[in-house]
Rosetta silent file (secondary structure, phi, psi, omega in degrees, C-alpha in Angstrom):
SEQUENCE: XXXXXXXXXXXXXXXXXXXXXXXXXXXXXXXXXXXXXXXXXXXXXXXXXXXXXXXXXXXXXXXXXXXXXXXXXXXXXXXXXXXXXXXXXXXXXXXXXXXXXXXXXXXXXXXXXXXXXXXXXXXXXXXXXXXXXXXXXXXXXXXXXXXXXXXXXXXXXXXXXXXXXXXXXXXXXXXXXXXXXXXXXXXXXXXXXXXXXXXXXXXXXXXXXXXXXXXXXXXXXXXXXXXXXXXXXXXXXXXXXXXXXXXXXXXXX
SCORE:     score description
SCORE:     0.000 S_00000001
   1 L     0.000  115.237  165.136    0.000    0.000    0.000 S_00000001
   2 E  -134.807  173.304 -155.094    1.302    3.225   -0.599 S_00000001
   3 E  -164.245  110.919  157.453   -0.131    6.832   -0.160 S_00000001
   4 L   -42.141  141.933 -153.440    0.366   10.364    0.017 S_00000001
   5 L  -106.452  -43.667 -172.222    0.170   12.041    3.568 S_00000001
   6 E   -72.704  134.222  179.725   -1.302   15.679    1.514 S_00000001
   7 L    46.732   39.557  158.069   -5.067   14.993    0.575 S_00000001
   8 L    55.963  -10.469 -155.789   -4.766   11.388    2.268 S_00000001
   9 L   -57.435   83.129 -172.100   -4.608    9.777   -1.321 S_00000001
  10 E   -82.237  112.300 -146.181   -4.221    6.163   -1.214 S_00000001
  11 E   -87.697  -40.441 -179.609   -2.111    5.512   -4.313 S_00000001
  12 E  -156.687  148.753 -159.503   -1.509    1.725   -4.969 S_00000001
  13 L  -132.698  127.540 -156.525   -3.348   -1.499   -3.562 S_00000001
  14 L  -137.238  165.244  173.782   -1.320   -4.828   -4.966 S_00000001
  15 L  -141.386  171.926  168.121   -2.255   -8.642   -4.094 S_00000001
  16 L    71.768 -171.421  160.242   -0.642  -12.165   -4.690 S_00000001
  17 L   -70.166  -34.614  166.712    2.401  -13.394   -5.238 S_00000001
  18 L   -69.230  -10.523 -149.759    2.680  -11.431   -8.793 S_00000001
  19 L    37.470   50.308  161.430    1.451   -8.265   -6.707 S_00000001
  20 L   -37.720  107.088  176.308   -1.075   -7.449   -9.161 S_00000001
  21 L   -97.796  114.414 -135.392   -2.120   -3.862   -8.984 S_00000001
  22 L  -104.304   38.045  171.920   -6.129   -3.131   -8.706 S_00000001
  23 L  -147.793  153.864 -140.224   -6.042    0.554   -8.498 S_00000001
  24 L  -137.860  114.999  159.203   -5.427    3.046  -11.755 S_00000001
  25 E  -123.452  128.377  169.473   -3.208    6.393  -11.192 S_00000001
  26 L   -46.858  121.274  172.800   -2.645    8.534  -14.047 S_00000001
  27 L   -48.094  -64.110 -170.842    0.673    8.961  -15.714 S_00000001
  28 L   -67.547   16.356 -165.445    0.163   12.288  -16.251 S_00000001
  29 L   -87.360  136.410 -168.579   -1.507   12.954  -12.797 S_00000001
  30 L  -100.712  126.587 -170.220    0.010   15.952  -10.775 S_00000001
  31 L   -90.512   64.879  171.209    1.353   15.480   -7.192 S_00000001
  32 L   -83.596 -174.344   -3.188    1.981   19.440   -6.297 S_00000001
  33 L    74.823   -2.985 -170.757    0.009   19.423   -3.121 S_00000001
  34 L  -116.206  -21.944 -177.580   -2.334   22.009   -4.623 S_00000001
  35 L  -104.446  128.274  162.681   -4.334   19.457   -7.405 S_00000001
  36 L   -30.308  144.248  177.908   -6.138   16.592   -6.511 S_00000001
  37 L   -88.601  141.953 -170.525   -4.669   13.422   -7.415 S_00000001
  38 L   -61.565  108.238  124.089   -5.754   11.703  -11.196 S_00000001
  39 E   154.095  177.875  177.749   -6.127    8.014   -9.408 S_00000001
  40 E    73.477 -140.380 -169.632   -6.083    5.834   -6.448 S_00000001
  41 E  -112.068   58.031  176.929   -8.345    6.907   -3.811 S_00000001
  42 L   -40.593  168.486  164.093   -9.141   10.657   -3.458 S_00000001
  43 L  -125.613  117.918  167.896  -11.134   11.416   -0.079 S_00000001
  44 E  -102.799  129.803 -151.450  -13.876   13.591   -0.946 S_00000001
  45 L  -170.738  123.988   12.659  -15.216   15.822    2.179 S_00000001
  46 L   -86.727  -39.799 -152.186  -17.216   18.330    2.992 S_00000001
  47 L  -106.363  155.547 -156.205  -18.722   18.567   -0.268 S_00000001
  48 L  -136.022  137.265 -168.637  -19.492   15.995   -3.578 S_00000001
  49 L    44.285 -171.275  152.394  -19.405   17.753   -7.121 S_00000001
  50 L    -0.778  128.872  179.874  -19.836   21.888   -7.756 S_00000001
  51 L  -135.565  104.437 -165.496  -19.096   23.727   -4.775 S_00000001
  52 L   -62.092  -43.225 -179.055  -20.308   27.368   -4.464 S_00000001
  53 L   -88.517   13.322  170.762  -17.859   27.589   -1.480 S_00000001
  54 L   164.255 -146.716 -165.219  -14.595   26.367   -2.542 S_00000001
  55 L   -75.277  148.820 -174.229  -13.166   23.599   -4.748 S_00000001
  56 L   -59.670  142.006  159.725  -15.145   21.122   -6.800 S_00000001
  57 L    83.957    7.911 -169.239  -15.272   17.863   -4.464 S_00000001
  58 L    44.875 -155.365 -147.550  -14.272   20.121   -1.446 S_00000001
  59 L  -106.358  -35.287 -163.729  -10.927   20.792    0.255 S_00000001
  60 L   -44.027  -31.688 -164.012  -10.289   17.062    2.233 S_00000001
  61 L   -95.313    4.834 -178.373   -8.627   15.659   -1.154 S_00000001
  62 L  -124.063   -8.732  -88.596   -6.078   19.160   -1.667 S_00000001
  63 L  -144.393  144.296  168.637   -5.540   19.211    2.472 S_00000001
  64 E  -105.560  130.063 -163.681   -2.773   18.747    4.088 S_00000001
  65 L  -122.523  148.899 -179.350   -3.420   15.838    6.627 S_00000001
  66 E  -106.429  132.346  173.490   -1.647   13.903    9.833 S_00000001
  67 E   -83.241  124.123  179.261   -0.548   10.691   10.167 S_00000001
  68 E   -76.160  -57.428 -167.846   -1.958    9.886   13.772 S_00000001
  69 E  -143.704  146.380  157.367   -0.373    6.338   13.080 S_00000001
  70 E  -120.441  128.737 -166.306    1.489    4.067   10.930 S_00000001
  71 L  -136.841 -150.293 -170.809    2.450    0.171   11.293 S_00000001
  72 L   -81.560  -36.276  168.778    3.167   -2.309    8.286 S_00000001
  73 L  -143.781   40.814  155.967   -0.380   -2.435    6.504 S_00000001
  74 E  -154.357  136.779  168.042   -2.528    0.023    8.579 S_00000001
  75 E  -131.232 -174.404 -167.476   -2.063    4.044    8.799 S_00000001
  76 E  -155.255  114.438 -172.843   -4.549    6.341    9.991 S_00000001
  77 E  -116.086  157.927 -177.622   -4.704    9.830    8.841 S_00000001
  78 E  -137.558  160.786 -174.022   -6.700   12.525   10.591 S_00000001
  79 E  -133.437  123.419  165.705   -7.746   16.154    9.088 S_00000001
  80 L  -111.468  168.275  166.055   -8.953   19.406   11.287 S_00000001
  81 L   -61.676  165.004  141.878  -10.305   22.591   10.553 S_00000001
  82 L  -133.176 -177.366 -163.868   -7.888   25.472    9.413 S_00000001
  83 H   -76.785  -46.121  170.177   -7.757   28.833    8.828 S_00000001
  84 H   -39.197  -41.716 -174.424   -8.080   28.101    5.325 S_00000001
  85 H   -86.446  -38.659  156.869  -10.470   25.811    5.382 S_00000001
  86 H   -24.803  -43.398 -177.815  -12.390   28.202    7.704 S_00000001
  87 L   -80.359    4.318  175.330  -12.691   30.679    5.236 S_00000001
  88 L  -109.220  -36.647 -151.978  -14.459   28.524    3.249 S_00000001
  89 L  -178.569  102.175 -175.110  -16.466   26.287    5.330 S_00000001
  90 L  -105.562   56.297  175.925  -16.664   27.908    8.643 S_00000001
  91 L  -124.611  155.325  167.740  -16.749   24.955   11.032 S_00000001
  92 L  -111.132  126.853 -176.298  -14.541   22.831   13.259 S_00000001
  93 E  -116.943  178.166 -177.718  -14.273   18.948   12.621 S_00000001
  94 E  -139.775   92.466  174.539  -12.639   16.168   13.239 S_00000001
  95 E  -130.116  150.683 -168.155  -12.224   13.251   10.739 S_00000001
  96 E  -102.410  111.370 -178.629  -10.224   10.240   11.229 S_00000001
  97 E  -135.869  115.548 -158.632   -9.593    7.944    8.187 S_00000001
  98 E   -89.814  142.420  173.704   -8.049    4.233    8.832 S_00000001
  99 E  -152.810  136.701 -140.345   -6.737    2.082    6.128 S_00000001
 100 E  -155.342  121.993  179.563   -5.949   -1.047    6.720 S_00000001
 101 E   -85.275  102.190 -173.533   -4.456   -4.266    4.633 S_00000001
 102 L   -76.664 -145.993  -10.285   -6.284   -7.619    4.660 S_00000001
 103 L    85.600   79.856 -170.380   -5.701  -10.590    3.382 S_00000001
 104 L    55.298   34.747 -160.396   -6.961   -9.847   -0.738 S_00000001
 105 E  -168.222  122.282 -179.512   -8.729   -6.860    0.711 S_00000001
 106 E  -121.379  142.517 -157.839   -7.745   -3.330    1.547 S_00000001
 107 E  -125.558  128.810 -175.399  -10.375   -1.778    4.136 S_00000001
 108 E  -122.703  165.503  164.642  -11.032    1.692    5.053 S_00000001
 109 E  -157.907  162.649 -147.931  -13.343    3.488    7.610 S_00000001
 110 E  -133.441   86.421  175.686  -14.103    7.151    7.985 S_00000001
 111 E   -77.689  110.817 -175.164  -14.822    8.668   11.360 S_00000001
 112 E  -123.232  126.439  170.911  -16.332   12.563   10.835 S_00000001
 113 E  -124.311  130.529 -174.182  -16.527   14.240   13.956 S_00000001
 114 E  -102.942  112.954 -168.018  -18.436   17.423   14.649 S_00000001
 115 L   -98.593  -13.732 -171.473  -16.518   19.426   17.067 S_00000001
 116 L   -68.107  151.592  174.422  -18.286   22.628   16.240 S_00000001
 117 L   -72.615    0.822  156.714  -20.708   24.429   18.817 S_00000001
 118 L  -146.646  177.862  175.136  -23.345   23.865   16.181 S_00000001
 119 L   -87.286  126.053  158.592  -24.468   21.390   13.578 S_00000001
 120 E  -133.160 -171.446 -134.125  -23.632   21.250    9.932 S_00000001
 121 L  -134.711  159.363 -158.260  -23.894   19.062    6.614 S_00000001
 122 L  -153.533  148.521  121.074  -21.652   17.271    4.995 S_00000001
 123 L  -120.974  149.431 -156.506  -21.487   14.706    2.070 S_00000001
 124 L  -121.916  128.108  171.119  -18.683   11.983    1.715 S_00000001
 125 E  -130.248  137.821  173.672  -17.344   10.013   -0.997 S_00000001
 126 E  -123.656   91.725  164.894  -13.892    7.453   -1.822 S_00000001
 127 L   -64.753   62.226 -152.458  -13.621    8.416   -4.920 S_00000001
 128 E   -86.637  149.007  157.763  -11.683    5.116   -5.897 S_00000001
 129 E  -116.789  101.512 -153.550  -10.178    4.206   -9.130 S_00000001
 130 E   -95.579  114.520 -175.287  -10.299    0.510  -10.274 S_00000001
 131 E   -68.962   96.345 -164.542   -7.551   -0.236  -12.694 S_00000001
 132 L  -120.514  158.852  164.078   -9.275   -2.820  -15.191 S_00000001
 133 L   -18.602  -66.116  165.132   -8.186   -5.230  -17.919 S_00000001
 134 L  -171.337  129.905  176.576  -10.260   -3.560  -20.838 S_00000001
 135 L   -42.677  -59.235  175.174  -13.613   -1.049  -20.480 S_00000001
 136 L   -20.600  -75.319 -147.403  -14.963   -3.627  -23.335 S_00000001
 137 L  -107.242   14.222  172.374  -15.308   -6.797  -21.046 S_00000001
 138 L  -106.790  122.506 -174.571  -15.963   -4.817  -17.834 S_00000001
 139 E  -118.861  166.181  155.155  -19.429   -4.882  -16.073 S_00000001
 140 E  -112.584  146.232 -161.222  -20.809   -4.145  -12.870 S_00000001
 141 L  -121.062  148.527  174.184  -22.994   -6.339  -10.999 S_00000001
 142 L   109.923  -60.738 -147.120  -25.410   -4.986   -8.163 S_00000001
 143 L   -86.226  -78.615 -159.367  -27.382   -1.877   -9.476 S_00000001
 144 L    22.894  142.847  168.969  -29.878   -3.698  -11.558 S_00000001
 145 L    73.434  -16.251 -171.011  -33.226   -1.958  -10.738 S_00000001
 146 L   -75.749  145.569 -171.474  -31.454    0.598   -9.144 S_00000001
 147 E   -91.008  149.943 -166.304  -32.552    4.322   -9.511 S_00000001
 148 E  -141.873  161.902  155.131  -29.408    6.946  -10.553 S_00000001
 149 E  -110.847  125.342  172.899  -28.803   10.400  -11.355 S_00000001
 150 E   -94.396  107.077 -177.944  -27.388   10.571  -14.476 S_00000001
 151 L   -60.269  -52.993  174.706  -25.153   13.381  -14.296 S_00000001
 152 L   -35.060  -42.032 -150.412  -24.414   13.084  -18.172 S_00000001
 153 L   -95.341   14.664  179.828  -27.980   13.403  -18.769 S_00000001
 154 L    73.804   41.567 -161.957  -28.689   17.283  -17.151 S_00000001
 155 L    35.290   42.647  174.633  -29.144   14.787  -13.767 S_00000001
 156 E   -51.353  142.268  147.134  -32.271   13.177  -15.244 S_00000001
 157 E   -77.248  114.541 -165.257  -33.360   10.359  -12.990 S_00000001
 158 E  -108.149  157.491  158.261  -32.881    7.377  -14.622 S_00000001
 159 E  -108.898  115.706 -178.734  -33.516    3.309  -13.694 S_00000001
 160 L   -40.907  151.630  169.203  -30.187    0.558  -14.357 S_00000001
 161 L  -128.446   91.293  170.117  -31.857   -2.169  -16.475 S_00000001
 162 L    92.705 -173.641  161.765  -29.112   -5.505  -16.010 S_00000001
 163 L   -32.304  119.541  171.858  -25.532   -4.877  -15.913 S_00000001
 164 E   -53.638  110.215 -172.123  -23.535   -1.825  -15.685 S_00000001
 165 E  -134.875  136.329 -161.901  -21.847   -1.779  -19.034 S_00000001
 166 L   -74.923  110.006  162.431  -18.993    1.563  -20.138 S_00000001
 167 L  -115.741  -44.044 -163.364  -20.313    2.305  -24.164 S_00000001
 168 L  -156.058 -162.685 -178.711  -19.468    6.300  -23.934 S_00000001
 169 L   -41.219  132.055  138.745  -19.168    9.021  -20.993 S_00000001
 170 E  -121.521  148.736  178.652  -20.419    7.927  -18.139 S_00000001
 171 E  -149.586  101.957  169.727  -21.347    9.850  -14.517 S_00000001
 172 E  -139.080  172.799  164.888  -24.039    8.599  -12.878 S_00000001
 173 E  -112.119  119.562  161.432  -25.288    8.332   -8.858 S_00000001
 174 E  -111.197  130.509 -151.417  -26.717    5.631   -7.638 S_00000001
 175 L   -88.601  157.331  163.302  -28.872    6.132   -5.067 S_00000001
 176 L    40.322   76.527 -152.489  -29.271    3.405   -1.845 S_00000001
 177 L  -110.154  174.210  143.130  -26.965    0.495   -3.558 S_00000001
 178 L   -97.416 -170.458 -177.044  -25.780   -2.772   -1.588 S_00000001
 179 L   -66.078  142.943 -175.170  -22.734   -3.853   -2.299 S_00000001
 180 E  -131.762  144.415 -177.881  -21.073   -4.082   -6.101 S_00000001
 181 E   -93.848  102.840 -164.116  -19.255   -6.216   -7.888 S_00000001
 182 E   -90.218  145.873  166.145  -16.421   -4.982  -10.880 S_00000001
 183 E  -157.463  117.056 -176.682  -15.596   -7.692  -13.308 S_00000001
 184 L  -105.693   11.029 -179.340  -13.333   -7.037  -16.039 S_00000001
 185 L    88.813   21.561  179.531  -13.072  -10.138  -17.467 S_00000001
 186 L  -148.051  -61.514 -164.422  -10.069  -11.648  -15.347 S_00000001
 187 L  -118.711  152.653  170.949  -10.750  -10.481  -11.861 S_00000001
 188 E  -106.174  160.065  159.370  -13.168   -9.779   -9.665 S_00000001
 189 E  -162.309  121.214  171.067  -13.322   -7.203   -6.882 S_00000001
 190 E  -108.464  155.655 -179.529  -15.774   -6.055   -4.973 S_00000001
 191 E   -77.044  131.153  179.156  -16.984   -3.001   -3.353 S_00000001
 192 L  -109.668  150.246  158.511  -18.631   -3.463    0.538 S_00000001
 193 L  -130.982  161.630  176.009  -20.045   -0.314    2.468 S_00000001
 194 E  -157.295   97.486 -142.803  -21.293    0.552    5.409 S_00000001
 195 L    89.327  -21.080  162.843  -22.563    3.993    5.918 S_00000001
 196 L  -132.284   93.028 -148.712  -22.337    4.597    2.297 S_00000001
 197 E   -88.385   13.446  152.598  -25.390    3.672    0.459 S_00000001
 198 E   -78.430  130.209 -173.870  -24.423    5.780   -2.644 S_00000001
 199 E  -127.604  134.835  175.308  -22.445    4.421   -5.490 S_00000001
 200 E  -111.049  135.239 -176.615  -21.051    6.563   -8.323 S_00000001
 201 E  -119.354  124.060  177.480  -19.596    4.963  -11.683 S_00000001
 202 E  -146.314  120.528  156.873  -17.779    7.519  -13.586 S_00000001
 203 E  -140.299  118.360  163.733  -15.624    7.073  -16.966 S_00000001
 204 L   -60.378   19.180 -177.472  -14.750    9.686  -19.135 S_00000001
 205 H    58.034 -164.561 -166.588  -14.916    8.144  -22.656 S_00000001
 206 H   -57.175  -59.613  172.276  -12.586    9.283  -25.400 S_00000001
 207 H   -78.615  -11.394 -176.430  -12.854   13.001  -24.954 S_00000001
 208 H   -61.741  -49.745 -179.360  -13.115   13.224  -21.566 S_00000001
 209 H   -62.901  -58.711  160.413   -9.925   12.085  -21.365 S_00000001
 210 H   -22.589  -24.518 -177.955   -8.545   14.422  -24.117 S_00000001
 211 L  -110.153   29.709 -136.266   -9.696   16.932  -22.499 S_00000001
 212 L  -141.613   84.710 -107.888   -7.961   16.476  -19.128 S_00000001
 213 L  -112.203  -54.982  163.787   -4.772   17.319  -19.096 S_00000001
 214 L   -46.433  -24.274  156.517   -3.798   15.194  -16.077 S_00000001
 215 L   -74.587   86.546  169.491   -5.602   12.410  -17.330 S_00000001
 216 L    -6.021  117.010  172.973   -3.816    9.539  -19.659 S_00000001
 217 L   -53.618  -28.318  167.347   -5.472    9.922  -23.268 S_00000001
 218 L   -95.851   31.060 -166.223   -5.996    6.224  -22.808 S_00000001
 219 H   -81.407  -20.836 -169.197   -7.315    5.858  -19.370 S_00000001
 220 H   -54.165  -46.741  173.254  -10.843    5.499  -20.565 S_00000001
 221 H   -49.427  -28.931 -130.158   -9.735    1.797  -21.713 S_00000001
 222 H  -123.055  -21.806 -154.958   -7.616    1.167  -18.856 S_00000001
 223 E  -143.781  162.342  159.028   -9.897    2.329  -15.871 S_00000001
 224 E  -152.490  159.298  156.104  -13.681    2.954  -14.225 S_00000001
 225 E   -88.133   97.970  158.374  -14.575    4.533  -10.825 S_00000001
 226 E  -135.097  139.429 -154.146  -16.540    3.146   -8.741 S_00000001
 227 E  -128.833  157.374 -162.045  -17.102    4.945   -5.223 S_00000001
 228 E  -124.252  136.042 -151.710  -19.029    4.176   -2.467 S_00000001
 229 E   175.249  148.230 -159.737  -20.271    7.820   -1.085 S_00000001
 230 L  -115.150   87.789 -167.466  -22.789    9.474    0.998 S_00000001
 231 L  -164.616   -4.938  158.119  -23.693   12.089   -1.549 S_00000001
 232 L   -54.667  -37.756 -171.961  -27.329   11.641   -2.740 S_00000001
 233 L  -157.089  163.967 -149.021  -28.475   13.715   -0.389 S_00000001
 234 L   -85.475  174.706  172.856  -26.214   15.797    2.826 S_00000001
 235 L   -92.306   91.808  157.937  -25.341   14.209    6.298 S_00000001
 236 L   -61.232  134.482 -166.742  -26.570   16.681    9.221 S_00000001
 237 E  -131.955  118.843  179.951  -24.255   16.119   11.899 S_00000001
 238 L   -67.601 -170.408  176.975  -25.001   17.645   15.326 S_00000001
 239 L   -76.263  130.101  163.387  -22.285   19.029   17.939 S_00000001
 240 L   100.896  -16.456 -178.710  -20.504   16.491   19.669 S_00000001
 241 L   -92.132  153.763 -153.943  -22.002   13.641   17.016 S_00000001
 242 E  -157.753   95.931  172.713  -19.803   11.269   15.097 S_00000001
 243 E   -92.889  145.878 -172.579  -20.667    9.708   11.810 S_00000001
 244 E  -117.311  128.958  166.823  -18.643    6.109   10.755 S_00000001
 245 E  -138.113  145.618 -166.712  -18.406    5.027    7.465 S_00000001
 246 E  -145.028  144.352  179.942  -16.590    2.271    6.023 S_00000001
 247 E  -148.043  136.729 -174.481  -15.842    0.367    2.542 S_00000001
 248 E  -128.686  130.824  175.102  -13.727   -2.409    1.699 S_00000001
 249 E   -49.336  106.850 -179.023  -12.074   -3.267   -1.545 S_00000001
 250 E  -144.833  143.149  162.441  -11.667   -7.220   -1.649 S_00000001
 251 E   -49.138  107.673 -171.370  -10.325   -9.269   -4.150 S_00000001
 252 L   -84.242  166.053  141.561  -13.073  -12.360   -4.961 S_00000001
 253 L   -79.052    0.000    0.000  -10.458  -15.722   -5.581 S_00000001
């Protein structure tokens, strides 16, 4: 496992004896400390898409953050308010976020603590990026029936019919998901949650990527997103309250 300590970023997640690596970072992705990172695991916090009050996807994934602990396959990073982040979002928190290596399975869990003298809202997302074989032979399992916002689509509510399957751009939200299952046509791996019944599938197609400077021209082939996120609709979190959320990556055999 490795990771970036600025914006938390968990960078590469490897299994087996080949170490086979299930998570997709951009060549061209920029580590300055000031741009989110193209791949891996952003942590998206306070806010999920357009942000009237600061950066799309909020500040948690451009942040500079502390490791409370580190051992051979678990760290723990924690985030506070600053003045920066004050001026933006004028509250004081607390979030904790544990990462932890199983056994074919990398596991995270997300402690948001409201420290503030009043309550405010929040939505959360792990914005992960699943490295896959080829977009062609890769579906998702799990949605079927499920209701989405299709962000492509001017956020039209939409219903999944079968299998998730990548044809062109996709961005959608799916709202109150169980758990889902990526299959690219060699491996399996699925996502578990707890705390995060939203799941977002996002691949930019041809141009997306083209137009993305930070993005691989080929990543569309090479990758999909799918994040397990609190982001259909906000969290209220009172003073002194503490929400846990948790999702684990695992490797089927």
């Amino acid at each position: 496992m490795f990771y970036r300590i600025p914006g938390a970023t968990i960078l590469s997640w490897k299994t087996g004896a080949d170490q086979a690596e299930h998570l997709y970072v951009s060549k061209t992705a920029v580590f300055d400390n000031k741009k989110a990172i193209r791949g891996g695991v952003p942590f998206v916090f306070p806010n999920f898409g357009p942000w009237s009050l600061g950066p799309q996807h909020g500040f948690a994934r451009i942040s500079m953050w502390s490791l409370q602990r580190r051992e051979a396959h678990k760290v723990v990073f924690k985030l506070t308010e600053t003045e920066a982040s004050k001026e933006m979002w004028p509250f004081t928190f607390e979030v904790f976020y544990t990462v932890e290596l199983a056994p074919n399975a990398l596991q995270m869990r997300v402690d948001v603590c409201n420290t503030d003298k009043q309550p405010w809202d929040f939505t959360l997302l792990l914005h992960t990026y699943l490295k896959v074989a080829d977009i062609s032979t890769t579906i998702v399992k799990g949605l079927d029936k499920v209701t989405y916002i299709d962000k492509i689509n001017k956020g039209r509510n939409a219903t999944q019919e079968g299998d998730v399957v990548i044809t062109g751009a996709t961005d959608r939200v799916y709202r109150n998901t169980g758990d889902v299952e990526v299959f690219d046509g060699t491996r399996r791996v699925v996502v578990e949650k707890h705390g995060l019944p939203d799941t977002v599938v996002w691949n930019p197609w041809v141009e997306g990527c083209a137009s993305m400077g930070d993005l691989d021209d080929d990543a569309w082939q090479k990758m999909i997103c799918v994040e397990a996120g609190k982001v259909a609709e906000f969290v209220t979190l009172q003073p002194g309250e503490i929400y846990i959320a948790k999702s684990t990556l695992r490797l089927l055999i």
